[in-house]
C-alpha positions as a Markdown table, in Angstrom:
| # | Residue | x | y | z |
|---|---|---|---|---|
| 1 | Unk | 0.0 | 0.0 | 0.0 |
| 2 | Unk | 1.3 | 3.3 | -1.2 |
| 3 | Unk | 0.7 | 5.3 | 2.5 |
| 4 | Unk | 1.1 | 8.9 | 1.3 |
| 5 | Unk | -1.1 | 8.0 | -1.5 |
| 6 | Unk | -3.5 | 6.6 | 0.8 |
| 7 | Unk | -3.3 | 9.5 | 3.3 |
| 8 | Unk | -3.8 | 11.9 | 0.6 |
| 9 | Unk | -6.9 | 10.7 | -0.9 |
| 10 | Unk | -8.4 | 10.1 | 2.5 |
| 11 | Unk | -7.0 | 13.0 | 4.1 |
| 12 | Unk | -10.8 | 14.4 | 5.3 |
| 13 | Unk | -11.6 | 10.9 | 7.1 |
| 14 | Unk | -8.3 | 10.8 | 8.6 |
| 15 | Unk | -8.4 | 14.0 | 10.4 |
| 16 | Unk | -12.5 | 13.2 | 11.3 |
| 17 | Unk | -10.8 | 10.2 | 12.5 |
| 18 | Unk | -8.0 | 12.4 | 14.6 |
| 19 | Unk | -10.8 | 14.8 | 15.8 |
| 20 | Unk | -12.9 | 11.9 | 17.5 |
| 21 | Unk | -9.7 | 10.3 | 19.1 |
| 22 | Unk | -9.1 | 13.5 | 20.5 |
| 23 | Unk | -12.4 | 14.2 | 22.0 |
| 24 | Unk | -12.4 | 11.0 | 23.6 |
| 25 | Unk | -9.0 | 11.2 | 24.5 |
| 26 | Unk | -10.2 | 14.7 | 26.5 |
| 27 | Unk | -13.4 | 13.7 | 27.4 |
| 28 | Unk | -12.4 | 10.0 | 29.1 |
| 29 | Unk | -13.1 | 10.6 | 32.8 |
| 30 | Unk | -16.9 | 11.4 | 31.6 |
| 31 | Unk | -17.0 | 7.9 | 29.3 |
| 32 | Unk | -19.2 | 6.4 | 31.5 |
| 33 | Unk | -22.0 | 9.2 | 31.9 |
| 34 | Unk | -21.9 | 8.9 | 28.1 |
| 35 | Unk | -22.4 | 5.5 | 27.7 |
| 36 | Unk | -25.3 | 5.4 | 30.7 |
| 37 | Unk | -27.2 | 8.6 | 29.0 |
| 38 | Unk | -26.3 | 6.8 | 25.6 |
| 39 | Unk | -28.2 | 3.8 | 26.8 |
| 40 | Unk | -30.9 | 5.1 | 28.7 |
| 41 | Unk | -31.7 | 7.3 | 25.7 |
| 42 | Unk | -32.3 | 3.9 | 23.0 |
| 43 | Unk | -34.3 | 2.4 | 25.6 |
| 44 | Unk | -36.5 | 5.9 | 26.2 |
| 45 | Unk | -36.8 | 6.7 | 22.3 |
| 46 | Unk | -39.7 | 4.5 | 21.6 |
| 47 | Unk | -41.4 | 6.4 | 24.5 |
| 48 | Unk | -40.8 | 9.4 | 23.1 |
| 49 | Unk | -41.6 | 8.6 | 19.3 |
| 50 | Unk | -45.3 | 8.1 | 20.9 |
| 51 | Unk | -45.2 | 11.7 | 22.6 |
| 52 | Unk | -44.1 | 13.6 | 20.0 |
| 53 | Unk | -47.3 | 12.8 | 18.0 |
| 54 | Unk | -48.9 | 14.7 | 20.3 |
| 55 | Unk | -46.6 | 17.4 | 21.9 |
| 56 | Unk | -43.1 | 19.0 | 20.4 |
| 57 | Unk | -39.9 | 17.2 | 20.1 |
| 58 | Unk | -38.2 | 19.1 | 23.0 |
| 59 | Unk | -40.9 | 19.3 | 25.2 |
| 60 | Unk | -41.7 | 15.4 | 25.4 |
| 61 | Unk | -37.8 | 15.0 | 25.5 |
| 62 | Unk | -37.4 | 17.6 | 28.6 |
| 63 | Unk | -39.8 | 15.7 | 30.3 |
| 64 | Unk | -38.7 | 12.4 | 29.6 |
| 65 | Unk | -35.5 | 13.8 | 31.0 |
| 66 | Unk | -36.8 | 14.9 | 34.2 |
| 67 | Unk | -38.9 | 12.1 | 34.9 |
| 68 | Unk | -35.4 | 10.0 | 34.7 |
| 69 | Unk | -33.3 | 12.0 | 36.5 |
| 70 | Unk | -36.1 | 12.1 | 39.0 |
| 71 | Unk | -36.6 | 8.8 | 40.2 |
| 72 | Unk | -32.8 | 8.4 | 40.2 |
| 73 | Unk | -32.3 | 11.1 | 42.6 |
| 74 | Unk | -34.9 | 10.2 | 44.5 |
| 75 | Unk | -34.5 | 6.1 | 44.9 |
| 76 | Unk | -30.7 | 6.8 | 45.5 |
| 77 | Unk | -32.0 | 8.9 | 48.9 |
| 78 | Unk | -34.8 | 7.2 | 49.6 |
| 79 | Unk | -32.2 | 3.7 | 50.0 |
| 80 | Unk | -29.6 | 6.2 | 51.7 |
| 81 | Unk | -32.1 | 6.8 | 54.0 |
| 82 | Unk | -33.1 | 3.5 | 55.0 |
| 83 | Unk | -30.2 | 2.1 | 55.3 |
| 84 | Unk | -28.7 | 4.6 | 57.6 |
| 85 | Unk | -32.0 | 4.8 | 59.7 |
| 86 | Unk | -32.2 | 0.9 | 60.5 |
| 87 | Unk | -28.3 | 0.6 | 61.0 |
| 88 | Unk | -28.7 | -0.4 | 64.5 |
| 89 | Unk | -31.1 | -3.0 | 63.6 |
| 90 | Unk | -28.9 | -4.6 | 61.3 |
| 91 | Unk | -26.0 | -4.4 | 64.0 |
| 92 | Unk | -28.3 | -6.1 | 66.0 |
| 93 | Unk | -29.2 | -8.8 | 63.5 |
| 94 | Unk | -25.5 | -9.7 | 63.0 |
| 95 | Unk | -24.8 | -9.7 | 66.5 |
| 96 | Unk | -27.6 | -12.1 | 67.2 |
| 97 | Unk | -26.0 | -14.5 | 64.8 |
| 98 | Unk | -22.8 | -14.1 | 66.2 |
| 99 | Unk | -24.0 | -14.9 | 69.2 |
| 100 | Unk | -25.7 | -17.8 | 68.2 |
| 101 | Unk | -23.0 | -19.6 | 66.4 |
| 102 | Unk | -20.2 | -18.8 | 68.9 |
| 103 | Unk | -22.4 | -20.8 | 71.1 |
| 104 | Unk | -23.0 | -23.2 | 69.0 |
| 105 | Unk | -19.1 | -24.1 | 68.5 |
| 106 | Unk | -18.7 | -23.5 | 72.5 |
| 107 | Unk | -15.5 | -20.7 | 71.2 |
| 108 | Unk | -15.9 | -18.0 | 73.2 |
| 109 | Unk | -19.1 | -16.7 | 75.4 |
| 110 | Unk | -21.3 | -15.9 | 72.3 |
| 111 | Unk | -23.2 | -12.7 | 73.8 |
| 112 | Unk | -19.4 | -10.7 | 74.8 |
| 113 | Unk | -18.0 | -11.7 | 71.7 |
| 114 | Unk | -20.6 | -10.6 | 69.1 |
| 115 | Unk | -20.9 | -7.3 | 71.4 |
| 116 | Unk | -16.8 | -6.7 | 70.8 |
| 117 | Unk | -17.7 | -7.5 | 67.3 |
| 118 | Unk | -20.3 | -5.3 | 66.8 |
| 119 | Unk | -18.5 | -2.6 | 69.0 |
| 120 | Unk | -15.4 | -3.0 | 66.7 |
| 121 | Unk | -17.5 | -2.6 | 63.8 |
| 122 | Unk | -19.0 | 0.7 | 64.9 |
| 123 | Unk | -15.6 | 2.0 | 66.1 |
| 124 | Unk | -14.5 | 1.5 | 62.8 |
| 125 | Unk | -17.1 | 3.7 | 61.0 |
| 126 | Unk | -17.2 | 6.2 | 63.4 |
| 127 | Unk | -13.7 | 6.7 | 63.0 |
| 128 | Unk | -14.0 | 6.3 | 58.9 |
| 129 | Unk | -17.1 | 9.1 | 59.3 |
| 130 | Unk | -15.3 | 12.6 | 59.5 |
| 131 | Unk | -13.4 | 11.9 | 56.3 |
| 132 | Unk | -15.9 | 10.2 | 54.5 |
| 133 | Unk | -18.6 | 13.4 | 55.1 |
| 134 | Unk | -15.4 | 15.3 | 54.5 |
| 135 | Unk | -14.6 | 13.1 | 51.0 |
| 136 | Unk | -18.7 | 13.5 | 50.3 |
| 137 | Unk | -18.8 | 17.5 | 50.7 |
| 138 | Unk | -16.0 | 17.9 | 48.8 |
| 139 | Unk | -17.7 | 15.7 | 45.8 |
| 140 | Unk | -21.1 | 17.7 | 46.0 |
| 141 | Unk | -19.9 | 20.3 | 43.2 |
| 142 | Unk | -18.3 | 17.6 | 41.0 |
| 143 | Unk | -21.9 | 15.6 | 41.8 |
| 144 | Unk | -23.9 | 18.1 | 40.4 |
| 145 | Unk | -22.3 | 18.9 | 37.2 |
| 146 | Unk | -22.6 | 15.2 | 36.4 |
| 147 | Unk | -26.3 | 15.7 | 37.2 |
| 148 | Unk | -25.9 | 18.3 | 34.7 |
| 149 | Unk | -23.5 | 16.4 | 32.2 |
| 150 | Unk | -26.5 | 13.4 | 32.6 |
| 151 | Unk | -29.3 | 15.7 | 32.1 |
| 152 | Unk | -27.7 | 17.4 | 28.6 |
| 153 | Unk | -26.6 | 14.1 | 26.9 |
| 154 | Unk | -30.1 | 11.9 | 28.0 |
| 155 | Unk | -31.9 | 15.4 | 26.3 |
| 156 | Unk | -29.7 | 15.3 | 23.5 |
| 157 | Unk | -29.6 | 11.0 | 22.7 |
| 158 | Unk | -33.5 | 11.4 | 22.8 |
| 159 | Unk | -33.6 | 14.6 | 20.5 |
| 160 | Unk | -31.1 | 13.1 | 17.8 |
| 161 | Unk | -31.0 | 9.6 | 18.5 |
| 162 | Unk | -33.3 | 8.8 | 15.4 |
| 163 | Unk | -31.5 | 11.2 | 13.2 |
| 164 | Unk | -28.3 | 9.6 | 14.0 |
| 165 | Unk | -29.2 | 6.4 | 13.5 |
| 166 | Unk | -30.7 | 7.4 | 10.1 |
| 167 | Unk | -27.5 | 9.0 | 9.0 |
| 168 | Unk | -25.6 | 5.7 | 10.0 |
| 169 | Unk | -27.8 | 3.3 | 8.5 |
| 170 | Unk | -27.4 | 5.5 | 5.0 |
| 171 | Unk | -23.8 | 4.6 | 4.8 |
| 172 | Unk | -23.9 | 1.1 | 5.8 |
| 173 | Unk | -23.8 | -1.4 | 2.7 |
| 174 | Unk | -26.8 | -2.8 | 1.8 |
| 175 | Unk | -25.5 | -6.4 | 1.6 |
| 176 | Unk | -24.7 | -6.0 | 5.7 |
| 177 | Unk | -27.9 | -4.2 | 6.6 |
| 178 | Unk | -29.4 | -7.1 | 7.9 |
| 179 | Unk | -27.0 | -8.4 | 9.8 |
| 180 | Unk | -26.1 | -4.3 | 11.4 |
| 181 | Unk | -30.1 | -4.2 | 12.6 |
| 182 | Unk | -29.9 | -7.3 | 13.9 |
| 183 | Unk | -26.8 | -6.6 | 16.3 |
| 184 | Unk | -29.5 | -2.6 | 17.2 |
| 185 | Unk | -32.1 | -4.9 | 17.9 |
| 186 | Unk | -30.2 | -7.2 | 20.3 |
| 187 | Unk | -28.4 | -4.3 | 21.8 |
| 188 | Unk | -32.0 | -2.3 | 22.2 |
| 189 | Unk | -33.3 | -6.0 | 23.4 |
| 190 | Unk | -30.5 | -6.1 | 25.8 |
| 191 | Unk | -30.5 | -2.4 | 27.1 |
| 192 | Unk | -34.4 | -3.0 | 27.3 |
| 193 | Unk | -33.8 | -6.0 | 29.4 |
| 194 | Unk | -31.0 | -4.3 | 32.0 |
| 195 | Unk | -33.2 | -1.1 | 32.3 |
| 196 | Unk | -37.1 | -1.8 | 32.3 |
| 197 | Unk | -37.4 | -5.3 | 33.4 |
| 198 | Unk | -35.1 | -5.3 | 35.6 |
| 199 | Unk | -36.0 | -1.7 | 37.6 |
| 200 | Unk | -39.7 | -3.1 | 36.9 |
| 201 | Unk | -38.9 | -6.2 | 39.0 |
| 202 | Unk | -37.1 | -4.5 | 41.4 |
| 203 | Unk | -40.3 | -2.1 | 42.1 |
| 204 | Unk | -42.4 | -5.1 | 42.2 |
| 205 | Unk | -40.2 | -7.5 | 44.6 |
| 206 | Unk | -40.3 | -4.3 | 47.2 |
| 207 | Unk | -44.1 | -4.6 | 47.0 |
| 208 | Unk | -44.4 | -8.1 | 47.3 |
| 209 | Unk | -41.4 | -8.5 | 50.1 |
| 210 | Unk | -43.2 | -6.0 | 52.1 |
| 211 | Unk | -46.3 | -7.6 | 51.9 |
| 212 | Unk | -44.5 | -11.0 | 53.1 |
| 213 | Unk | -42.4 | -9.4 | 55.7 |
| 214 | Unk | -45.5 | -7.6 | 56.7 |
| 215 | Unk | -46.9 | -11.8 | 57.8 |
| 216 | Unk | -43.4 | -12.5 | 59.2 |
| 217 | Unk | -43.5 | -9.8 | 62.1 |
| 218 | Unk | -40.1 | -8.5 | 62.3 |
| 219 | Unk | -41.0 | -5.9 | 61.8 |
| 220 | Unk | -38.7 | -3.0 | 59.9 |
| 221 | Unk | -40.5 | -4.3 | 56.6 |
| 222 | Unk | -39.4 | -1.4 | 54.7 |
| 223 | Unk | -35.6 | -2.0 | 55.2 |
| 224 | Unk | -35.8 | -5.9 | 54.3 |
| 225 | Unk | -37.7 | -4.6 | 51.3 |
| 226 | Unk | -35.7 | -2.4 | 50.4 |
| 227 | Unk | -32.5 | -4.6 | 50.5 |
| 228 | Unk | -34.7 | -7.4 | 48.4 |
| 229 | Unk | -35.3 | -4.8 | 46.0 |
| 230 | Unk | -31.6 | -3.8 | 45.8 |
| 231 | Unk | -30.4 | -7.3 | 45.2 |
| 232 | Unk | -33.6 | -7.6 | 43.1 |
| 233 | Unk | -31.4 | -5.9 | 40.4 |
| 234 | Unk | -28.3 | -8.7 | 40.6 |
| 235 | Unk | -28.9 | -11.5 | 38.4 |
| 236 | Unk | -29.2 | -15.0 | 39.5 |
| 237 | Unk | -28.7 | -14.5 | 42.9 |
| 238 | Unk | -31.5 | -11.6 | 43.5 |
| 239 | Unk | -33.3 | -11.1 | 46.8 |
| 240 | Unk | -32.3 | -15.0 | 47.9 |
| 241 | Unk | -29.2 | -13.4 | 49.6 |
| 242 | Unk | -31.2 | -11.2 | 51.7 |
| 243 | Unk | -34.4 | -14.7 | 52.2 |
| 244 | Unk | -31.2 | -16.9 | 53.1 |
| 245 | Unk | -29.7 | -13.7 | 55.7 |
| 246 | Unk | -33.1 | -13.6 | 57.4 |
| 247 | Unk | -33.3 | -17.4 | 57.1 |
| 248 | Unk | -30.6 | -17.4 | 59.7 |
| 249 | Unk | -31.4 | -14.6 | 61.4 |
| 250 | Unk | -35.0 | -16.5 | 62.6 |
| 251 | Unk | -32.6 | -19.9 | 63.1 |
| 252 | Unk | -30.8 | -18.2 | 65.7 |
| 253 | Unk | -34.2 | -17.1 | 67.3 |
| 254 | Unk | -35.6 | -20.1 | 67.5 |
| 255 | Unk | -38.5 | -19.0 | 65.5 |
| 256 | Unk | -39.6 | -22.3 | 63.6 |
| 257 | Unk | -42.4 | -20.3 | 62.2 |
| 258 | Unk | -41.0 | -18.0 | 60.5 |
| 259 | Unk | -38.3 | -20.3 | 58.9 |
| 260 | Unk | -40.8 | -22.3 | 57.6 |
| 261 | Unk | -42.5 | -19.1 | 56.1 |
| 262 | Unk | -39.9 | -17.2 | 54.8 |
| 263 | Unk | -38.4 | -20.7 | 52.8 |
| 264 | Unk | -41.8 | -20.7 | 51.5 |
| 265 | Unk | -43.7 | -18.1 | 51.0 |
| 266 | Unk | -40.8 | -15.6 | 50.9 |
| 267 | Unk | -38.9 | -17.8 | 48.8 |
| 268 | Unk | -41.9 | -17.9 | 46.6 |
| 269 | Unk | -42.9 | -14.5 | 46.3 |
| 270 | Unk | -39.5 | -12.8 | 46.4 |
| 271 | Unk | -37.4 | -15.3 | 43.9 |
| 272 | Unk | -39.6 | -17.2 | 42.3 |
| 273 | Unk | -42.6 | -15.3 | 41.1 |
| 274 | Unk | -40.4 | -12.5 | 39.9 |
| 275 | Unk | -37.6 | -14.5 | 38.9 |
| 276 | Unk | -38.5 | -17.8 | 37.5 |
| 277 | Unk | -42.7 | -16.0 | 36.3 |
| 278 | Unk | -42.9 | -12.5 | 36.4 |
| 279 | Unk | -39.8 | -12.1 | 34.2 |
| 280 | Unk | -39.8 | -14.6 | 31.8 |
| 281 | Unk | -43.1 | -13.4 | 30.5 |
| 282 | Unk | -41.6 | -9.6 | 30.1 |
| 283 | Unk | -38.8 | -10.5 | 28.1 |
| 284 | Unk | -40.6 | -13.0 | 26.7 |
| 285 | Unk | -39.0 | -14.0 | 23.1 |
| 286 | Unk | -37.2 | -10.5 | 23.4 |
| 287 | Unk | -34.2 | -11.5 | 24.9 |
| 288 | Unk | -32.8 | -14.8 | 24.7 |
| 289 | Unk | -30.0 | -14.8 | 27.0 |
| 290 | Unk | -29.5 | -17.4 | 29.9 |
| 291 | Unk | -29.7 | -15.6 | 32.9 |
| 292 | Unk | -26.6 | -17.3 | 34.0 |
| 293 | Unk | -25.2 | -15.6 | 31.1 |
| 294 | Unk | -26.5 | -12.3 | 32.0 |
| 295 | Unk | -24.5 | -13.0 | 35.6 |
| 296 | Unk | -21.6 | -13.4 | 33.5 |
| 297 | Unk | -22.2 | -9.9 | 31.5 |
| 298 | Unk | -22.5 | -8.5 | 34.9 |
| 299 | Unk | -19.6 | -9.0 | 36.9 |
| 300 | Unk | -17.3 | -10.1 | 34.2 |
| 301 | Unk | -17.7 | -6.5 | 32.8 |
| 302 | Unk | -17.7 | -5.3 | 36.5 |
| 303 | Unk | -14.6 | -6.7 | 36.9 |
| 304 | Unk | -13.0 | -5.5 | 33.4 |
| 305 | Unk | -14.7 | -2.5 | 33.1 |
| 306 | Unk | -15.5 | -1.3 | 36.7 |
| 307 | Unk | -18.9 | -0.2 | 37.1 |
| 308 | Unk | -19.4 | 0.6 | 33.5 |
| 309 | Unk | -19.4 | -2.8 | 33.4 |
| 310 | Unk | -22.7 | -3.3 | 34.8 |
| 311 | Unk | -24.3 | -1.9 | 31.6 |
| 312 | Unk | -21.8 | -2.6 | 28.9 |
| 313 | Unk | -20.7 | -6.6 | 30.2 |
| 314 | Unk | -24.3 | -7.7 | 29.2 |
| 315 | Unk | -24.1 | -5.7 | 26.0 |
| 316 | Unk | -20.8 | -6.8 | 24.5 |
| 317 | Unk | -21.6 | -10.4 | 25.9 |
| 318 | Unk | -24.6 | -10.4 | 23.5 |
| 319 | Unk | -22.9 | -8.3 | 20.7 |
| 320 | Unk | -20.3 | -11.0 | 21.0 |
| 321 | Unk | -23.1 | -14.1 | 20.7 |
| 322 | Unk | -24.4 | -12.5 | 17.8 |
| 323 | Unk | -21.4 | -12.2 | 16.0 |
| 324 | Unk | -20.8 | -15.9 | 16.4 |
| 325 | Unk | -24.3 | -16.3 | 14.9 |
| 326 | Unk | -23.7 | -13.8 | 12.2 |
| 327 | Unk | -20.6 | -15.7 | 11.4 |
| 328 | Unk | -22.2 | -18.9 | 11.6 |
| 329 | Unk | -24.7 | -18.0 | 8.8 |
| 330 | Unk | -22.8 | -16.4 | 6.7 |
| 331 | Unk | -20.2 | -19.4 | 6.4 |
| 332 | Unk | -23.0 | -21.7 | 6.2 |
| 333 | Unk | -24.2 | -19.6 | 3.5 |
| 334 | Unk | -21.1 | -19.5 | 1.7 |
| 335 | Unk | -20.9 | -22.7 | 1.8 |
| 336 | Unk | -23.5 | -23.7 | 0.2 |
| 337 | Unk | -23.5 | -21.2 | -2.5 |
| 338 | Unk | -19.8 | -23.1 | -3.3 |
| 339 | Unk | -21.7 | -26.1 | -3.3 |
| 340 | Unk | -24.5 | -24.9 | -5.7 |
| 341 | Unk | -21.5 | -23.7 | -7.9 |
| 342 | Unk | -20.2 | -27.0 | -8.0 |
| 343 | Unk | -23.1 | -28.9 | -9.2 |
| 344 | Unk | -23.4 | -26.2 | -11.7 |
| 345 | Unk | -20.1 | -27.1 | -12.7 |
| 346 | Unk | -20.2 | -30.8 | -12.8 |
């Protein structure tokens, strides 16, 4: 390849191509709020096709906006503040099961052991605090113009989203359209999957561990739903963490009743229903992935990617199945049209 000759004729594409490697070369630290308003914008978009039939482009797209920015503002305190109000409780709980086991194993007298535990634990937050709120106040400015960064590029996915995709799709060959839309669809299959059914299950397994722990009498129902709903969101193992924590928790109480109802009708209505029913039927045919494989996409992005992970693991995971596919059929394809060539030639 003659490389002057090359840069010369494509001169214009390889300074487009110098531009963009420079703006994400300045832009880096901000990736992921691109990549999370990115994706939150192809999963809104369908939303806002409907609305604009009925109310301007920017209007429908400044509310969508909102509306998302909203509810993540306000979940993120509203867990904040349930955690940190029941604290003591869950001190408690651990120190009951420290106690129990200690006994149990005859170690150590189980009651003065669990209360050093628990005392050590608390020492060590207390002295973490001060420079944690110090760490936190510091962050509020850098906070808020992320809100801000989050807020233009969700506005400005949803405003240009369909343009953009219009403008890509016109360059793309027609011989690989089919196989381009069919790695959009399982991306917006996927993004639909991570974002609706998931937050949609999460919602719903609040409602119906409330309801349960409501039977149980705990009490605290709202903090044990709350953590069901927060592990609601983690694949495969979901709220069963938080059914197998209480599990032991009502062990070490001697409460046979509520072991029996929490590995039964907990288990049923916090794992099963949603899991195993509930969100089968909302992906439905939409999104074939195993959901061992989506545990995979999870934390095997977590871990490569950090918590960008969370949202592009299960996306390149499926990207990369569909390849696979894609490359399946086309070599299946090509082999066959050799095959009809040689019986044309024979």
């Amino acid at each position: 390849m003659n490389i002057p000759q090359y840069a010369r004729d494509h001169f214009s594409l390889i300074l487009v191509a110098l531009i963009f490697l420079a703006i994400l070369a300045v832009s880096w630290n901000y990736i992921f709020l691109f990549i999370l308003a990115l994706s939150v914008a192809v999963v809104i978009l369908p939303l806002h096709r409907k609305m604009i039939r009925r109310i301007p482009a920017a209007f429908s797209a400044g509310i969508l906006t909102t509306l998302i920015l909203a509810v993540i503002i306000g979940v993120c305190v509203g867990i904040i503040v349930v955690v940190s109000s029941d604290f003591e409780y869950f001190m408690s709980i651990f120190q009951t099961i420290i106690t129990t086991i200690t006994n149990m194993l005859h170690l150590t007298d189980g009651s003065e052991f669990s209360i050093k535990i628990v005392e050590e634990i608390k020492s060590i937050l207390l002295t973490m605090f001060p420079s944690f709120a110090l760490s936190a106040a510091q962050m509020i400015p850098a906070v808020i113009i992320d809100m801000i960064l989050f807020y233009a590029l969700v506005y400005l996915s949803i405003i240009l989203g369909d343009n953009v995709w219009a403008d890509f799709r016109g360059i793309v060959p027609e011989s690989s359209m089919e196989n381009v839309s069919l790695m959009a669809k399982k991306t917006k299959d996927i993004l639909f999957s991570i974002y609706i059914v998931h937050v949609f299950i999460a919602f719903l397994t609040f409602f119906l561990a409330y309801a349960f722990f409501l039977v149980l009498g705990y009490g605290h129902e709202i903090f044990y739903s709350t953590m069901c709903a927060l592990f609601a969101l983690i694949p495969v193992l979901g709220p069963l963490m938080v059914i197998i924590f209480v599990g032991i928790y009502a062990l070490c109480l001697g409460d046979i009743r509520g072991v029996i109802l929490i590995a039964t009708l907990g288990y049923f209505l916090t794992c099963v229903l949603t899991d195993l029913i509930i969100r089968p039927k909302l992906t439905g045919k939409r999104v074939k992935i195993r959901p061992m494989l989506m545990f995979v996409g999870f934390f095997g992005g977590a871990m490569a990617m950090g918590l960008l992970g969370f949202v592009l693991g299960p996306v390149l995971l499926i990207l990369g199945i569909t390849a696979y596919e894609i490359f399946i059929k086309e070599a299946r394809k090509k082999k066959a049209e050799e095959l009809t060539y040689e019986k044309i030639q024979v």
